[in-house]
BAFI-3210 file (N, C-alpha, C; in Angstrom, 3 decimals, decimal comma, padded with zeros to 6 digits):
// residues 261
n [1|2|3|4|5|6|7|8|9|10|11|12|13|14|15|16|17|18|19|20|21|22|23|24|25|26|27|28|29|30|31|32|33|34|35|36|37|38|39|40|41|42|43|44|45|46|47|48|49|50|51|52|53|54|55|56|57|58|59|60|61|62|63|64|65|66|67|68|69|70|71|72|73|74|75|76|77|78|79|80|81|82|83|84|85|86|87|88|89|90|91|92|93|94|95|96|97|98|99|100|101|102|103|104|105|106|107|108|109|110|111|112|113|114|115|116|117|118|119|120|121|122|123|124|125|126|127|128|129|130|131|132|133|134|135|136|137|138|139|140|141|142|143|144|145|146|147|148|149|150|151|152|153|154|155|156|157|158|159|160|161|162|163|164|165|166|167|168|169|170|171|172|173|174|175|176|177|178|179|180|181|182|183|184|185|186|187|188|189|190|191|192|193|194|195|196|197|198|199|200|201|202|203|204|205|206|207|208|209|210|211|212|213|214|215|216|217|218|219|220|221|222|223|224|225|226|227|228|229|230|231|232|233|234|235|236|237|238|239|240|241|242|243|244|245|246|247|248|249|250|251|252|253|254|255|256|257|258|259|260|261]
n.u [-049,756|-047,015|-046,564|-043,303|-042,678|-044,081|-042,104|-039,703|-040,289|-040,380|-037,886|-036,996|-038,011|-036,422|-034,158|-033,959|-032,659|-030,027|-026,820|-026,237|-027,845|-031,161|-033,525|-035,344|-036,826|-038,793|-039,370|-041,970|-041,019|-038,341|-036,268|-033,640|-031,971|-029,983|-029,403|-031,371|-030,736|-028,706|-029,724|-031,000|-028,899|-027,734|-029,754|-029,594|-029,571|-029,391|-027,099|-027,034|-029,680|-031,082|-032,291|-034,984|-035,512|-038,343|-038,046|-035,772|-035,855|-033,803|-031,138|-027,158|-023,831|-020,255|-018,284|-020,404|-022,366|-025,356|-027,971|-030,406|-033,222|-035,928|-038,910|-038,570|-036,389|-034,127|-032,255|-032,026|-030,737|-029,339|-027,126|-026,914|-023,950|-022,041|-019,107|-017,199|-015,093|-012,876|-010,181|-010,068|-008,209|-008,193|-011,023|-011,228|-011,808|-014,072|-015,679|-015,186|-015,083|-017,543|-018,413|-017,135|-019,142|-021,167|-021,046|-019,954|-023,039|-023,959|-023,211|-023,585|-026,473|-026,651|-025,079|-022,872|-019,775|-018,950|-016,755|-014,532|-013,953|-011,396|-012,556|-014,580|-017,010|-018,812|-018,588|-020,110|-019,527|-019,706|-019,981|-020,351|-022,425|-023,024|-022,743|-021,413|-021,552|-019,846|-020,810|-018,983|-020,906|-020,254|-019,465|-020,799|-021,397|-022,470|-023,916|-024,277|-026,075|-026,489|-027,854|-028,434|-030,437|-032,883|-032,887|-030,400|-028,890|-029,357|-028,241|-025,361|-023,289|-021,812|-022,627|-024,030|-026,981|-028,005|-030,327|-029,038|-027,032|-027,805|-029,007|-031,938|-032,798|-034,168|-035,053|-035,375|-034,479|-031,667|-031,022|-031,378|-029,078|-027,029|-027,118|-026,403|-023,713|-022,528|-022,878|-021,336|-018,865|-018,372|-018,601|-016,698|-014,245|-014,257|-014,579|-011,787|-008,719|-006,981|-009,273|-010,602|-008,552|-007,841|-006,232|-005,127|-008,557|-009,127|-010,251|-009,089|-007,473|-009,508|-010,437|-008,581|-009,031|-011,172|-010,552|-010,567|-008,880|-006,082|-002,968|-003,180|-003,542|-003,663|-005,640|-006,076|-008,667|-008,253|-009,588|-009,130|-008,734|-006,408|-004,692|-003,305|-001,438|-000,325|000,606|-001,292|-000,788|-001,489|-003,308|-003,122|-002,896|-004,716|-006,204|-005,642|-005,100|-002,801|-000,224|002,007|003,965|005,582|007,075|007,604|006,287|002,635|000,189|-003,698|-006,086|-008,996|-010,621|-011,039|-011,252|-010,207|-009,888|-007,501|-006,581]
n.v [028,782|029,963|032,049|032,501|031,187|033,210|035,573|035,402|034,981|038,044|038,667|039,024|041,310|043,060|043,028|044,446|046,118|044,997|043,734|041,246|039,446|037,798|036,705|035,416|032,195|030,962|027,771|025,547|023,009|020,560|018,316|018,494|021,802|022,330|020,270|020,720|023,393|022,779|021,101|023,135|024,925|023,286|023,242|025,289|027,970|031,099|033,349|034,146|033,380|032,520|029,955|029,037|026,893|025,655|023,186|020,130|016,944|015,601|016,926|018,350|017,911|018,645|016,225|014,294|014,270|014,284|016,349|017,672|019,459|020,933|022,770|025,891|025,675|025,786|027,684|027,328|027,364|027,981|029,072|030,133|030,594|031,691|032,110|032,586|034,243|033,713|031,982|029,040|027,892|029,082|029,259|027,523|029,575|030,321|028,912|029,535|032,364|032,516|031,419|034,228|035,253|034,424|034,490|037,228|037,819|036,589|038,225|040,352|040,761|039,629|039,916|038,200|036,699|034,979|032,790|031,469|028,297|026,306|024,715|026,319|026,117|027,529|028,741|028,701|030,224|027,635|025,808|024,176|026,409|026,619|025,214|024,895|024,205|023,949|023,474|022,218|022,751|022,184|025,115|026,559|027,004|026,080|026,929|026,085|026,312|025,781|026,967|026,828|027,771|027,698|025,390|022,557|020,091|016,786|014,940|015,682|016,127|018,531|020,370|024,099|026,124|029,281|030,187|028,890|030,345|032,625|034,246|036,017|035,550|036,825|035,160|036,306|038,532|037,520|036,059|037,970|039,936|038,204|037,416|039,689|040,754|038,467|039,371|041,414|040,635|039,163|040,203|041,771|040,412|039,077|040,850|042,206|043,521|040,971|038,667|036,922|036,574|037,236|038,181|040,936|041,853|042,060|039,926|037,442|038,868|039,373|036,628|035,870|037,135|036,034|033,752|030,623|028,821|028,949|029,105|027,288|023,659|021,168|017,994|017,033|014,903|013,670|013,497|011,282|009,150|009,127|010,591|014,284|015,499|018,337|022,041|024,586|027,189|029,445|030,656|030,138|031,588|030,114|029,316|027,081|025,131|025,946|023,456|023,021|020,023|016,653|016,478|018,381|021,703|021,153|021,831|021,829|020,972|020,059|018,893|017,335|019,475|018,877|020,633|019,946|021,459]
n.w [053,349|055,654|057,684|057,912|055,175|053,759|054,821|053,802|050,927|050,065|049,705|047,252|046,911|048,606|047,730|045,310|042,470|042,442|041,218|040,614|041,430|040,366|040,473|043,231|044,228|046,272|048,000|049,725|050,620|049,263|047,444|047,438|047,147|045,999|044,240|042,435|041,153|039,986|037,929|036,506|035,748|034,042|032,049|031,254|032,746|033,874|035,457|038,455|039,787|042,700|044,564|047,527|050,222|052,588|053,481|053,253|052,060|050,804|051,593|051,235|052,522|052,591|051,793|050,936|052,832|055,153|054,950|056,481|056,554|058,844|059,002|059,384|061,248|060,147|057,536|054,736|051,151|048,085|045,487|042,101|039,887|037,220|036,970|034,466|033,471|035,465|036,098|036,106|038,235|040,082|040,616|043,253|045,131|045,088|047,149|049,773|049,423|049,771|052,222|053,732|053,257|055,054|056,813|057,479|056,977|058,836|061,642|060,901|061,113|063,589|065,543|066,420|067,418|064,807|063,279|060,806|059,726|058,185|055,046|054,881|057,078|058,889|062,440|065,387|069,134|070,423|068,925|065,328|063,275|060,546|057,317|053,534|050,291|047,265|043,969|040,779|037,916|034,486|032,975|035,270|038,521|041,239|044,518|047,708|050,442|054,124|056,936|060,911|062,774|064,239|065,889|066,450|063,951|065,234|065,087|064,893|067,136|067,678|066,313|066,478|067,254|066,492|067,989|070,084|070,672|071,610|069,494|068,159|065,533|062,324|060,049|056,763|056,592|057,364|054,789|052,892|054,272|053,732|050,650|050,034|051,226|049,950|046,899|047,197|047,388|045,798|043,156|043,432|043,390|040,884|039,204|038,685|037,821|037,339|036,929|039,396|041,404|044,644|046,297|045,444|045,291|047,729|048,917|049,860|052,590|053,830|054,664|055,662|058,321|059,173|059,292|062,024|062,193|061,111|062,803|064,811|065,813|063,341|062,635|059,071|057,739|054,642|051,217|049,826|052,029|053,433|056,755|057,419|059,276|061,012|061,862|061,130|059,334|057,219|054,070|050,832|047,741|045,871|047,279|049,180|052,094|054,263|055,713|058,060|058,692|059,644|056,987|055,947|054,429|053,480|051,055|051,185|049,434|049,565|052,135|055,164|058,220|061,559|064,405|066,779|068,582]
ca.u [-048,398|-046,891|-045,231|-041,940|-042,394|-044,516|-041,423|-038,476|-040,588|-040,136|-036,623|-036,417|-037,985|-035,409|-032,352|-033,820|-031,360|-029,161|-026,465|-026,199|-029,449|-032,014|-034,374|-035,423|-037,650|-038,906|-040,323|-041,930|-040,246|-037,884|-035,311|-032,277|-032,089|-028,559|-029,593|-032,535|-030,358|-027,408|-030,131|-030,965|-027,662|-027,792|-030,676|-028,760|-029,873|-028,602|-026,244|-028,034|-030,865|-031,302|-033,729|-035,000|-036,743|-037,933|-037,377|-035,595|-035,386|-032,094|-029,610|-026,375|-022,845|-019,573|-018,113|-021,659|-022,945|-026,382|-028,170|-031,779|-033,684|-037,246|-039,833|-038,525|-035,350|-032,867|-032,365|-031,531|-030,775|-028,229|-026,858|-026,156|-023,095|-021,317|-017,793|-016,543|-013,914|-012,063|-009,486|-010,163|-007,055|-009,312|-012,114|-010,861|-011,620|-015,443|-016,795|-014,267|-015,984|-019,428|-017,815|-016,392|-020,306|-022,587|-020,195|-020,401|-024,220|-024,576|-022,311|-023,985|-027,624|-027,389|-023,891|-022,437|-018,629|-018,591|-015,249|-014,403|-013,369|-010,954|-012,653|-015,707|-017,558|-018,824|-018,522|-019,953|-018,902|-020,280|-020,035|-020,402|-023,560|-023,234|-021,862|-021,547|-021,145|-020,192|-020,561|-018,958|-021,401|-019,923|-019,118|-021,349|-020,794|-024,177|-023,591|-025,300|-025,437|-027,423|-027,609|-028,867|-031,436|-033,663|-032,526|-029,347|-029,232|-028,986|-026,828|-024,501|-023,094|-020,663|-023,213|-024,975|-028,153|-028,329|-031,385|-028,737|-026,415|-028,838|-029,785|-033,174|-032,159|-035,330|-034,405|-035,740|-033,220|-030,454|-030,890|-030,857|-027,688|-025,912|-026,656|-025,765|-022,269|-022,004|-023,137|-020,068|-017,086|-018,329|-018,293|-014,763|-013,551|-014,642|-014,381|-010,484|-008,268|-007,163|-010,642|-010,237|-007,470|-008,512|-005,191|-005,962|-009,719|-009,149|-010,747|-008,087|-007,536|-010,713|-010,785|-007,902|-009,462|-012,477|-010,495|-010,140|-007,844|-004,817|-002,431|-003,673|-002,692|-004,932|-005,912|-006,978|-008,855|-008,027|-010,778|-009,100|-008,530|-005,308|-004,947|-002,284|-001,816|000,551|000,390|-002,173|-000,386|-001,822|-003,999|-002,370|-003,170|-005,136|-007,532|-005,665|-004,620|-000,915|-000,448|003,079|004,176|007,125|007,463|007,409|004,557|001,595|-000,687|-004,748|-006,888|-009,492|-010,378|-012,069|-010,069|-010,520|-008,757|-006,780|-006,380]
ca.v [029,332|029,894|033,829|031,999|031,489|034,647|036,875|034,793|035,733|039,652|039,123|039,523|042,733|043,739|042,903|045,668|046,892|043,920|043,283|040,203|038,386|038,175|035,761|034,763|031,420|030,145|026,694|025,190|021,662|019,792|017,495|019,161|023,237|022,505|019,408|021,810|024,667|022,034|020,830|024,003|024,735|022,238|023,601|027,061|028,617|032,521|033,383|034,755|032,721|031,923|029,153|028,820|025,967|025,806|021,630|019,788|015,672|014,912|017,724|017,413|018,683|017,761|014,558|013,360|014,270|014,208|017,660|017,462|020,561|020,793|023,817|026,823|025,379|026,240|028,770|026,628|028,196|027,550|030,118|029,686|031,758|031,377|032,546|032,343|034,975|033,541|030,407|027,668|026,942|030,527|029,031|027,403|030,672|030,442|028,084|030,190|033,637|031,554|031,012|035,010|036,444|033,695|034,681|038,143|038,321|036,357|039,213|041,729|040,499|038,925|040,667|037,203|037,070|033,933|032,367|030,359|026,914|026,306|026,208|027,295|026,035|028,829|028,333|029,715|030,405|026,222|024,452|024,661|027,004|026,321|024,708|025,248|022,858|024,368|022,267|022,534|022,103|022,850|026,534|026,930|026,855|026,283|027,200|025,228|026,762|025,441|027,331|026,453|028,995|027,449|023,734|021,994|018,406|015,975|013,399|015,935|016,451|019,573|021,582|024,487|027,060|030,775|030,668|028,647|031,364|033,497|035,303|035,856|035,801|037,121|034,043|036,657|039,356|037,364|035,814|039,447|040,249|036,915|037,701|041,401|040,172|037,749|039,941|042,374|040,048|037,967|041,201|042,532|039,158|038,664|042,531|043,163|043,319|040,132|038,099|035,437|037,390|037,129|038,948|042,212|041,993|042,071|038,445|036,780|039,681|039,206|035,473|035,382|037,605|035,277|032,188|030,312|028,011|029,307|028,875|026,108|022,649|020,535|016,995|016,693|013,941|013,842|012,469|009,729|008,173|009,565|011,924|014,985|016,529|019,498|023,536|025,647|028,242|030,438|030,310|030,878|032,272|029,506|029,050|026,072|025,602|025,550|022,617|022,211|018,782|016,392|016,348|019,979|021,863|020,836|022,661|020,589|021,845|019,327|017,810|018,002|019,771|019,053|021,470|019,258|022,655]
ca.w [053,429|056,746|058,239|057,315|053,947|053,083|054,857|052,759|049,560|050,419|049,889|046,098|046,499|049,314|046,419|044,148|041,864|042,498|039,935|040,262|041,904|039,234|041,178|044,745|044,453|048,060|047,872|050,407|050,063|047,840|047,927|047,712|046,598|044,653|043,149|041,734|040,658|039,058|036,831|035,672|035,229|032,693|031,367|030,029|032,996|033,824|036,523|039,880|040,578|044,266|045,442|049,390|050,853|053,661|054,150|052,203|052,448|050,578|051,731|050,975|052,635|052,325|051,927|050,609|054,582|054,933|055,368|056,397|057,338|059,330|058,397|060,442|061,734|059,605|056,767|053,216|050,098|047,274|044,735|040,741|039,047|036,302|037,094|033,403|033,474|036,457|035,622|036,274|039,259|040,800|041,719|044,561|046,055|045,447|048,638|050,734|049,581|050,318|053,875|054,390|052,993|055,624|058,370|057,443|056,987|060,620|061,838|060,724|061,391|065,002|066,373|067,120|066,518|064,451|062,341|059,862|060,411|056,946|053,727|054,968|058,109|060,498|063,675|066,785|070,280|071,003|067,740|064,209|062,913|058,761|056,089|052,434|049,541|046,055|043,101|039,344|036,374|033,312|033,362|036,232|040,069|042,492|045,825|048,644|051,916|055,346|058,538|061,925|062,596|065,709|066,041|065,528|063,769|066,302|064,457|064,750|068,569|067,679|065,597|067,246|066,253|066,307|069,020|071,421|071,152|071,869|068,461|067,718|064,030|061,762|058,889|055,731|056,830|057,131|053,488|052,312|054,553|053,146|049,448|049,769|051,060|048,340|046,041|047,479|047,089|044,148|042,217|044,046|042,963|039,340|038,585|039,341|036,480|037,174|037,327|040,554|042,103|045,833|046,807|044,705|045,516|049,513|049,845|050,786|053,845|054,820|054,630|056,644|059,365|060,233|059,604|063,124|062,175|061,275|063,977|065,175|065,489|063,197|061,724|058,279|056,814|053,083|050,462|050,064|053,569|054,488|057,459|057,496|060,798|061,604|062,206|060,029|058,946|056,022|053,274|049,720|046,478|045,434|048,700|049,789|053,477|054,048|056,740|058,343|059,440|059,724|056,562|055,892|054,181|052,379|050,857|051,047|048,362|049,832|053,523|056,726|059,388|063,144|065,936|067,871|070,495]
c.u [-048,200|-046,509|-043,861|-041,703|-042,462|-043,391|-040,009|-039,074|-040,354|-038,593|-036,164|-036,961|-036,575|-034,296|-032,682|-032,674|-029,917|-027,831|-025,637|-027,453|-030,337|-033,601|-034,274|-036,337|-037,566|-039,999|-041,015|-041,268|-039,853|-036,613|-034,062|-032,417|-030,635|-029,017|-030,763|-031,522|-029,467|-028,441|-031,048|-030,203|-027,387|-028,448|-029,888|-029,103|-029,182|-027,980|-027,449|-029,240|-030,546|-032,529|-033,255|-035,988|-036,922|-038,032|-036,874|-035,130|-034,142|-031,326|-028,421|-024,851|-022,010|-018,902|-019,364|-022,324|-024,580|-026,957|-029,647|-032,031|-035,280|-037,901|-039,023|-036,735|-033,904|-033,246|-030,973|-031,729|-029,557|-028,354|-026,729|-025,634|-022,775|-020,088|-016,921|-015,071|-012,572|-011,464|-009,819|-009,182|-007,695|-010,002|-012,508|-011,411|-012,979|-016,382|-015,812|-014,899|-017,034|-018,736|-018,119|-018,503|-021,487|-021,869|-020,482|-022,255|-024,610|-024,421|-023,072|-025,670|-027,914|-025,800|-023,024|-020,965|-018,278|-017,481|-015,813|-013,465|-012,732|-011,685|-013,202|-016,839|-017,936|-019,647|-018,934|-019,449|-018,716|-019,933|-020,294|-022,135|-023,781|-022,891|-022,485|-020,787|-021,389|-019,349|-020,389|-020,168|-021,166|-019,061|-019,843|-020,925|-022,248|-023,297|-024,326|-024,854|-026,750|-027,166|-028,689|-029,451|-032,025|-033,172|-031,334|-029,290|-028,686|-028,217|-025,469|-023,943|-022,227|-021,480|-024,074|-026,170|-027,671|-029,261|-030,744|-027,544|-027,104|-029,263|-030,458|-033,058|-033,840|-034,710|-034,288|-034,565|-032,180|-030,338|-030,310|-029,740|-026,891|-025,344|-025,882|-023,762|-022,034|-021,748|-021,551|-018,852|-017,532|-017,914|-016,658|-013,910|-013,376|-014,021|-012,364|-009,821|-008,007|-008,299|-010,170|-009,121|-008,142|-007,514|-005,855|-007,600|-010,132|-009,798|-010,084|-007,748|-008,499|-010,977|-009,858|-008,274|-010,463|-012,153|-009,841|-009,586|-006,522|-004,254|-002,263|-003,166|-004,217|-004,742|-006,807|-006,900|-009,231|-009,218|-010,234|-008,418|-007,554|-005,525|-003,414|-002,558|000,111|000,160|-000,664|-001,794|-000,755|-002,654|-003,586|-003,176|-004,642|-006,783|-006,941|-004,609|-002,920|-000,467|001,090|003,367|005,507|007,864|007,789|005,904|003,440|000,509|-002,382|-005,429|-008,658|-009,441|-011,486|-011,354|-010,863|-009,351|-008,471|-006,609|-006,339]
c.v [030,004|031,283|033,231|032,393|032,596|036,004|036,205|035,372|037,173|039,601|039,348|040,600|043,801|044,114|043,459|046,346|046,162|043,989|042,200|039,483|038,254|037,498|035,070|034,145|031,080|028,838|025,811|023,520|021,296|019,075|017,785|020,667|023,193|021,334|020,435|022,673|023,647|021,638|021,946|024,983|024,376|022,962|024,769|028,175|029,971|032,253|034,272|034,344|032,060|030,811|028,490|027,853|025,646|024,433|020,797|018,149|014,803|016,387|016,965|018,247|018,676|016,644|014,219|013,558|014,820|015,491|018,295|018,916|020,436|022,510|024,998|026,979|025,616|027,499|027,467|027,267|027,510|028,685|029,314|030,840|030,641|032,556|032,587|033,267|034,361|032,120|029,816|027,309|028,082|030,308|028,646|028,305|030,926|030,264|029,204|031,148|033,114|032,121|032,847|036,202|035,414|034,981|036,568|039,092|038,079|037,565|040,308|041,680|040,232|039,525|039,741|037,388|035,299|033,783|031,258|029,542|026,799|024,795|027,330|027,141|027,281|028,636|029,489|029,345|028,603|025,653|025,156|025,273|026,740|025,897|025,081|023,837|023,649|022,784|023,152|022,017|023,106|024,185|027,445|026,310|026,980|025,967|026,989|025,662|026,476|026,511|027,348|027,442|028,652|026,315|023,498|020,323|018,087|015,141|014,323|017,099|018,048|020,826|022,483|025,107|028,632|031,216|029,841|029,663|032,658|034,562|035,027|035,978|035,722|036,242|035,210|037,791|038,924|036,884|036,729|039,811|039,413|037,732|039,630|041,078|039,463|038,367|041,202|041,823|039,746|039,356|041,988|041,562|038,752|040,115|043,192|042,597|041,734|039,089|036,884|035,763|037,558|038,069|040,964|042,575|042,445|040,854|038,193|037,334|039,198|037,479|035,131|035,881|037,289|034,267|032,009|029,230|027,613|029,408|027,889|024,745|021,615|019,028|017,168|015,423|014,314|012,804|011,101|008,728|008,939|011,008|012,603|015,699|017,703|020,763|024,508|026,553|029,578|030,129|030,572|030,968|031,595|028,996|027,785|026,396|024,994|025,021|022,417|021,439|018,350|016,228|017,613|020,703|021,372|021,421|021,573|021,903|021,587|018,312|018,297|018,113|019,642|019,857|020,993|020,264|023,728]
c.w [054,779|056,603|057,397|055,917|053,034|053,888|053,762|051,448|049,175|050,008|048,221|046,057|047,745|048,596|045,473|043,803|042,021|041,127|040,119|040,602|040,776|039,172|042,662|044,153|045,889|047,989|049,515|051,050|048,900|048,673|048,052|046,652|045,460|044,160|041,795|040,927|039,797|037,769|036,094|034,953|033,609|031,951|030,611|031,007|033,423|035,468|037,617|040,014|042,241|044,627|046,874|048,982|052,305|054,914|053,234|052,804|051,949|050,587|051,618|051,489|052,281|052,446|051,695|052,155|054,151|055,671|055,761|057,136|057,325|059,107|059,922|060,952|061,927|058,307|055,213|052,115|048,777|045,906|043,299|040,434|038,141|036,254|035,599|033,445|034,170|036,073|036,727|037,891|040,201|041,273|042,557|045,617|045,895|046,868|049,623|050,764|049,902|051,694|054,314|054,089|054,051|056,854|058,730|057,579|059,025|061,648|061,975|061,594|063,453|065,973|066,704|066,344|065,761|063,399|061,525|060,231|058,484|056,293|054,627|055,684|058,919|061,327|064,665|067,779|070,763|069,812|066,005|063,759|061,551|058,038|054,575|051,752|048,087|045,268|041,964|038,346|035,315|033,708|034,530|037,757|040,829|043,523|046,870|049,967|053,165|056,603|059,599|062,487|064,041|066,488|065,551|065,347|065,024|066,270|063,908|065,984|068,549|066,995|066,876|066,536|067,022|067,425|070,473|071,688|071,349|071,532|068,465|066,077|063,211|060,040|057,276|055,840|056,775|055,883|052,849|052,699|053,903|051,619|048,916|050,058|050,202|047,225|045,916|047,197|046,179|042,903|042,193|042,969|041,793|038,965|038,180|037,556|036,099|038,021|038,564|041,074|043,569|046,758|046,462|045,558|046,875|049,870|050,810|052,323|054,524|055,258|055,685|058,358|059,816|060,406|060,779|063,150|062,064|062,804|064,954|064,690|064,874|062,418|060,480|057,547|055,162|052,425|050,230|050,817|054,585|055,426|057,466|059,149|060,993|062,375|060,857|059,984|057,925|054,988|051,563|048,500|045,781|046,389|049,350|051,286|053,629|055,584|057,187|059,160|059,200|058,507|055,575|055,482|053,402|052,101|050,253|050,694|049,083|051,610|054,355|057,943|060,500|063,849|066,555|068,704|069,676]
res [x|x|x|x|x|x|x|x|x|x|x|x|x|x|x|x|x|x|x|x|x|x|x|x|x|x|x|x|x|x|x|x|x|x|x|x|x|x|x|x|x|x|x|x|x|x|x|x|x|x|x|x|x|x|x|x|x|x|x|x|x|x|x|x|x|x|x|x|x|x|x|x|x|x|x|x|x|x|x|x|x|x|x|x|x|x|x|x|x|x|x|x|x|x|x|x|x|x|x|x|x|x|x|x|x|x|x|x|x|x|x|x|x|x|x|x|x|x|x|x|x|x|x|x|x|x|x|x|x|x|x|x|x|x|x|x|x|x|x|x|x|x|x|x|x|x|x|x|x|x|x|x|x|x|x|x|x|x|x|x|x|x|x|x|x|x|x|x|x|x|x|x|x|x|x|x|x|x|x|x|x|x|x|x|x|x|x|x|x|x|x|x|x|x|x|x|x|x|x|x|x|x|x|x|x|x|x|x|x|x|x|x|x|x|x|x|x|x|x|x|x|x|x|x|x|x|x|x|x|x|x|x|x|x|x|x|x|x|x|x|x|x|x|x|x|x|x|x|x|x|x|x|x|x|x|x|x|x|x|x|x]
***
């Protein structure tokens, strides 16, 4: 067992007194950390388990994008909740809080001022630093999150790392900063009278104050083929991005936005 792995293990004693975490696993390989957690999911498993690995040969982003991480490189993890309280048309507003607690931990950990690219990309000064990929099972939600730690994939010209913007980012610390922010909205968020209320909760505020896309003139490709392109204007109630074009507004629940400027 490498330094790496034996300081990532330290981190379920860092989240003492947690109320929500209830498990840090750190594996040293597997094939994907949310395929893992979805099928324990299944299983009946409890809300707040975390599992790290620290390579995994089928990652997975979005759009089905392929997410490979090398021993050291990156920082892979994936969350399980079970959001039950929160309806159903609410949880839209899950991968988004993912997004506003990486961005926040990077933030906090390495000083860098990184944004959110809409859902939930974050982006540094050069290129994109992370992505997230939440999946439904059942009444459960696993939360799949990558970030570029030493290296950035190569089959992907726009991504950057953390050691080319020139954090020294200590990987076991920032885990702990991530889930402590998670741990801070997910509870804001669920807790408020009304459960999945992102308005109430201050998400939404905050979501709008890292996202770097509003304002902006952008293309999105829609899941199924078509592209929308207008003005990014706002983010509403629901988490979806409110796009105006020639045909007025549209609100995309679903896509992959590029910054035309």
């Amino acid at each position: 067992m490498n330094d790496g792995l034996q300081a990532l293990r330290q981190t379920e004693q860092a989240l003492a007194g947690s109320r929500l975490w209830s498990a840090v696993t750190v594996v040293a390989e597997t094939g994907s950390t949310n395929e893992d957690l979805v099928a324990a999911a299944r299983a009946g498993a409890a809300e707040g388990d975390v599992l790290v690995a620290e390579r995994q040969t089928r990652g997975r982003g979005r759009l089905n994008r392929e997410w490979l991480s090398e021993p050291a490189a990156a920082l892979t993890f994936s969350l399980l909740l079970r959001p039950v309280a929160v309806p159903a048309a609410a949880r839209g507003w899950l991968p988004l809080l993912a997004g506003v607690a990486v961005a926040a931990g990077i933030r906090g950990e390495t000083g860098l001022a990184v944004g959110l690219k809409w859902p939930n990309d974050v982006l540094g000064s050069t290129g994109k630093l992370a992505g997230i990929l939440a999946e439904q099972v059942g009444d459960a939600v696993v939360v799949g999150i990558g970030i570029n730690v030493s290296r950035s994939p190569q089959d992907l010209p726009t991504a950057t790392c953390l050691a080319a913007l020139g954090a020294d980012a200590d990987r076991a610390a920032l885990l702990a900063a991530i889930l402590r922010a998670f741990e801070h909205w997910y509870l804001r968020w669920t807790g408020t009278v009304r459960p999945g209320d992102a308005v109430s909760s201050g998400l939404r505020a905050e979501y709008l104050r890292l996202c770097v896309t509003l304002g902006r003139d952008v293309r999105v490709e829609l899941p199924g083929g078509g592209v929308l392109s207008g003005r990014a204007g706002d983010v509403d109630e629901f988490g979806r991005l409110l796009v105006a074009g020639e045909g007025g507004v549209a609100a995309v629940s679903a896509g992959d936005v590029v910054h035309v400027r």
